[in-house]
C-alpha positions in Angstrom: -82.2 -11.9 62.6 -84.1 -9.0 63.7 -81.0 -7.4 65.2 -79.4 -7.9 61.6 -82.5 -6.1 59.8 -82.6 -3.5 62.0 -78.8 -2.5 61.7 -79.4 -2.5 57.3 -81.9 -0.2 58.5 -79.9 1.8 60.6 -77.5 2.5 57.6 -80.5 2.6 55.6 -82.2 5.8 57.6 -80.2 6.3 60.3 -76.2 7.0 53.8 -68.6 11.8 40.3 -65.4 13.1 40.5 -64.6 16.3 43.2 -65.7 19.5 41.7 -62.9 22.3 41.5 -63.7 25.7 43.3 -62.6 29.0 42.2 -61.5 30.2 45.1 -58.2 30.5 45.8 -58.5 29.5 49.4 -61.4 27.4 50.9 -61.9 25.7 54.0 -62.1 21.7 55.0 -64.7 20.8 57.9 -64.3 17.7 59.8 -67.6 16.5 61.4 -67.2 13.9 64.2 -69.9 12.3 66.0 -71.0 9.8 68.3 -74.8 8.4 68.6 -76.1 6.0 71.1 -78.2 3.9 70.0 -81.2 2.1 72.1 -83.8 -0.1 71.6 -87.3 0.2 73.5 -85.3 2.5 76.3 -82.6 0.0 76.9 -79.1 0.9 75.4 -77.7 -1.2 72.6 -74.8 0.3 71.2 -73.1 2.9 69.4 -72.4 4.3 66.0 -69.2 6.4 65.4 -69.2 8.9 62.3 -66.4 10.8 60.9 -67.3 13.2 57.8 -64.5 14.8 55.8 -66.2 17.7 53.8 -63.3 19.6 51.5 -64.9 22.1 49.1 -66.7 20.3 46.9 -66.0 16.5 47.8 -66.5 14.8 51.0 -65.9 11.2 52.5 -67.3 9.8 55.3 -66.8 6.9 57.5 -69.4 4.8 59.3 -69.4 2.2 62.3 -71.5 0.4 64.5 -71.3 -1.8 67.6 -73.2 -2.9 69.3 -72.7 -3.4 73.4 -74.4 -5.1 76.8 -77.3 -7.7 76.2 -77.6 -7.0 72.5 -73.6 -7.7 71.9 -74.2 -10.9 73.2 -77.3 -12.5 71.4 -76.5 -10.9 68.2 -72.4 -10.7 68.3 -72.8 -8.3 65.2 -70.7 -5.0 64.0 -70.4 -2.9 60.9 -68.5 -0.7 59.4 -69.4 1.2 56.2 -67.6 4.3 53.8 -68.6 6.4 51.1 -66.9 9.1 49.4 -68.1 11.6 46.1 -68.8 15.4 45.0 -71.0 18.1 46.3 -71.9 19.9 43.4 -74.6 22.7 42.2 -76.9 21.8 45.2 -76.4 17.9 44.7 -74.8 15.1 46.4 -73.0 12.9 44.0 -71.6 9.3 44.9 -68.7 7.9 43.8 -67.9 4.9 45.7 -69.2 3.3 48.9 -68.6 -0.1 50.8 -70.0 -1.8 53.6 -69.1 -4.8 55.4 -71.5 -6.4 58.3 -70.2 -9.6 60.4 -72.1 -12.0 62.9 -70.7 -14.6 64.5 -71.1 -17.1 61.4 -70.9 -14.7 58.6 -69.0 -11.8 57.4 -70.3 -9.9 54.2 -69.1 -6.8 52.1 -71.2 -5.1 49.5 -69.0 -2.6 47.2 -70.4 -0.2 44.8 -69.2 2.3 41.8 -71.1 5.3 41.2 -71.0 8.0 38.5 -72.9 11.2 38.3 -75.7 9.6 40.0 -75.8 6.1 38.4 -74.7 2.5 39.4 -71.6 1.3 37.4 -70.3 -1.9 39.1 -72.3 -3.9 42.5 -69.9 -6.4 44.1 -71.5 -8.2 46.9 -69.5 -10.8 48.5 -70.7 -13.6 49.5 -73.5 -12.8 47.1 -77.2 -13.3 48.9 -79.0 -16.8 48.8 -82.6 -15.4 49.0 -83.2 -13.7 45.5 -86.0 -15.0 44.7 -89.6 -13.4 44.9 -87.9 -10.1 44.8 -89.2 -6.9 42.9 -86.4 -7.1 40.2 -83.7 -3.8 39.8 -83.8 -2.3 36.2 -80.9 -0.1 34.7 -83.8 2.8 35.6 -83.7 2.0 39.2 -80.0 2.5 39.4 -79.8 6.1 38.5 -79.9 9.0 40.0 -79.5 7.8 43.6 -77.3 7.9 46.3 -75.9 4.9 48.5 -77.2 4.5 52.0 -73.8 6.8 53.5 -73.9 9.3 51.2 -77.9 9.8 52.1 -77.0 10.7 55.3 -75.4 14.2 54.0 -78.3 16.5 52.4 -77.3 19.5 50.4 -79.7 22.8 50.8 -79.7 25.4 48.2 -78.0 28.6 48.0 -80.5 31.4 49.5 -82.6 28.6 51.5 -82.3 28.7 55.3 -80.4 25.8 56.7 -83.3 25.3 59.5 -86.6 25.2 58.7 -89.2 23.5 55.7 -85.7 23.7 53.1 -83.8 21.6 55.1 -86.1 18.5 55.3 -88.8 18.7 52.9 -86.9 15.9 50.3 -86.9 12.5 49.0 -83.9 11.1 49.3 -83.4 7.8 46.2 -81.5 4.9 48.4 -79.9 2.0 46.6 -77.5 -0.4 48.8 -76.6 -2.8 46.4 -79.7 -4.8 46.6 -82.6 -3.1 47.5 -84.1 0.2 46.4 -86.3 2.4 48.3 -87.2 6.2 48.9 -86.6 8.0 52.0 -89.1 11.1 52.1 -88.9 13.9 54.5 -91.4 16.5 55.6 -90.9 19.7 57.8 -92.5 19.3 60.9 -91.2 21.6 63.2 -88.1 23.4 65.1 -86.0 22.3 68.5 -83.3 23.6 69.8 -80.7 21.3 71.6 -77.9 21.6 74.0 -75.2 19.1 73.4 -71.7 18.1 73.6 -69.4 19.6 70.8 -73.1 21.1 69.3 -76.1 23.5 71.2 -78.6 24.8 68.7 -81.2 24.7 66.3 -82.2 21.9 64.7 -84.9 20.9 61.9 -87.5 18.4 63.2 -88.5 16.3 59.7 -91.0 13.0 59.6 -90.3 10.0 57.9 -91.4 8.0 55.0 -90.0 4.4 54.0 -90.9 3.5 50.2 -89.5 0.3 48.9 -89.4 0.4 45.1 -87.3 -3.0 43.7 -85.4 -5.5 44.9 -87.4 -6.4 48.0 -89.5 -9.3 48.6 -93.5 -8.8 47.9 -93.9 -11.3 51.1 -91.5 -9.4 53.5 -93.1 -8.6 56.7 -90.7 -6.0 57.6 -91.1 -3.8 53.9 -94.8 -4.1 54.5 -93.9 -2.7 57.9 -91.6 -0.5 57.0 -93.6 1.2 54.1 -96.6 1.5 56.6 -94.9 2.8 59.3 -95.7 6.8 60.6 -93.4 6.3 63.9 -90.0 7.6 62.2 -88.8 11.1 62.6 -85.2 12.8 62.1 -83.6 15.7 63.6 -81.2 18.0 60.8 -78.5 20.3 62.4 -77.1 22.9 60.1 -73.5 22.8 59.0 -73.3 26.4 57.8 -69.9 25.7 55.8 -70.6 23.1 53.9 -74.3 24.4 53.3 -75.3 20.7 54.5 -77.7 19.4 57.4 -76.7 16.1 58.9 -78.4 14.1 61.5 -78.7 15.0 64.9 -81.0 12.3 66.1 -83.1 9.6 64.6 -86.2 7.8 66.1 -87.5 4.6 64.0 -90.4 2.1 65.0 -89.3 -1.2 64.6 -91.4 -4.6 64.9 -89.4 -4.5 68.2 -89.9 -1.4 69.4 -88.8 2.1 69.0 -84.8 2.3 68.4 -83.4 6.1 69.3 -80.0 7.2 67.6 -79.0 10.3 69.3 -76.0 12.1 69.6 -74.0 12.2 72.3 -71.3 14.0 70.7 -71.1 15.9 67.4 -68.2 18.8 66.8 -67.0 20.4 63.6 -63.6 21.4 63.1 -62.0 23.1 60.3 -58.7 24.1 58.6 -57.9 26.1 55.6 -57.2 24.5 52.9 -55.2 25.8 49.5 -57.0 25.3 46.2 
């Protein structure tokens, strides 16, 4: 079970229509990395991502499995996808899915987005445990991103991609059933040397805010909204004017789990508009 919560949480921190540009040519970036992930030192899997970023849209899919020790008590996997716009500074959902299986249970939560709001949830088979949860109102539904699309921060024109603009946010989460606040702060500069990436990279802490649809008695929100042990790392995508996670560190009521990349390239192509 606590393998299962962890892995939400993993989408969770380690988530509108495409705008037209003007330009008559523009260029499509492919981001592909590879994190390890570990748990308390020991490795327990990996997540694979592959971002699409044409001007103005992007899609990007997500996957997780997990290996050794941990592939055998807990038997789970994920996958997850989310695709929108990138518009005026803003990252704008239109659909994502995710679909998480154990060895007894296989479940896929679908959601519609426009300009920011919630149209349709689809959660199939729907959860058992709803009660004694905050409820969701329409209000909690807009202006937020899914846990996919959180994962790709927009900074503004004329603001340096490394530094206090790049993490100083809070990021609006809604997953289909619970929603929370991710808030970053700028807390310093690294530079890392890395397969497919060696640079700079923005060193932010980590806040966890639930605001509905979680249970007043969960021990995990409680721990999770008092927890100071979370930091991410932001490299630059100069392109796409985006930062995107390089590494992630979260204390868990188990221990510390790392996601760090082990790869993480960006390739592009030109592309006629």
């Amino acid at each position: 079970m606590a393998v299962r919560s962890m892995k939400r949480k993993m989408f969770a921190v380690l988530t509108a229509g495409a705008s037209a540009l003007c330009a008559t040519h523009a260029t499509a970036e492919t981001l592909r990395a590879t994190y390890a992930l570990s748990l308390m030192g020991l490795t327990i899997g990996n997540a694979y991502a592959a971002a699409n970023l044409d001007p103005g849209a992007y899609k990007i899919d997500l996957s997780v499995k997990l290996t050794g020790l941990a592939a055998m008590v807990a038997k789970t996997r994920g996958a997850a996808t989310a695709s929108g716009a990138i518009a005026n500074a803003s990252v704008l959902p239109v659909g994502y899915a995710n679909t998480t299986a154990n060895a007894s249970e296989t479940r896929t939560v679908r959601m519609g987005l426009n300009a920011g709001a919630v149209r349709a949830v689809d959660i199939s088979p729907p959860f058992l445990d709803m009660d004694g949860r905050v409820p969701v109102t329409d209000a909690h539904k807009s202006a937020v991103v899914d846990p996919v699309s959180a994962l790709i921060m927009t900074v503004p024109n004329g603001q340096p991609l490394v530094g206090p603009s790049a993490c100083n946010r809070t990021i609006p989460v809604y997953d289909g059933l619970v929603r929370f606040n991710v808030t970053l702060a700028y807390a310093g500069t690294k530079t890392v040397q890395g397969k497919g990436y060696s640079g700079p990279v923005s060193v932010c802490t980590a806040r966890y805010t639930p605001v509905a649809g979680y249970k007043l008695d969960s021990k995990s929100t409680k721990f999770m909204a008092d927890n100071r042990n979370m930091e991410v790392w932001l490299a630059p995508i100069e392109s796409a004017r985006i930062v995107a996670p390089y590494y992630i560190s979260i204390g868990t009521m188990t221990g510390t789990l790392v996601i760090k990349a082990a790869e993480f390239s960006l390739s592009g192509q030109s592309a006629q508009r």
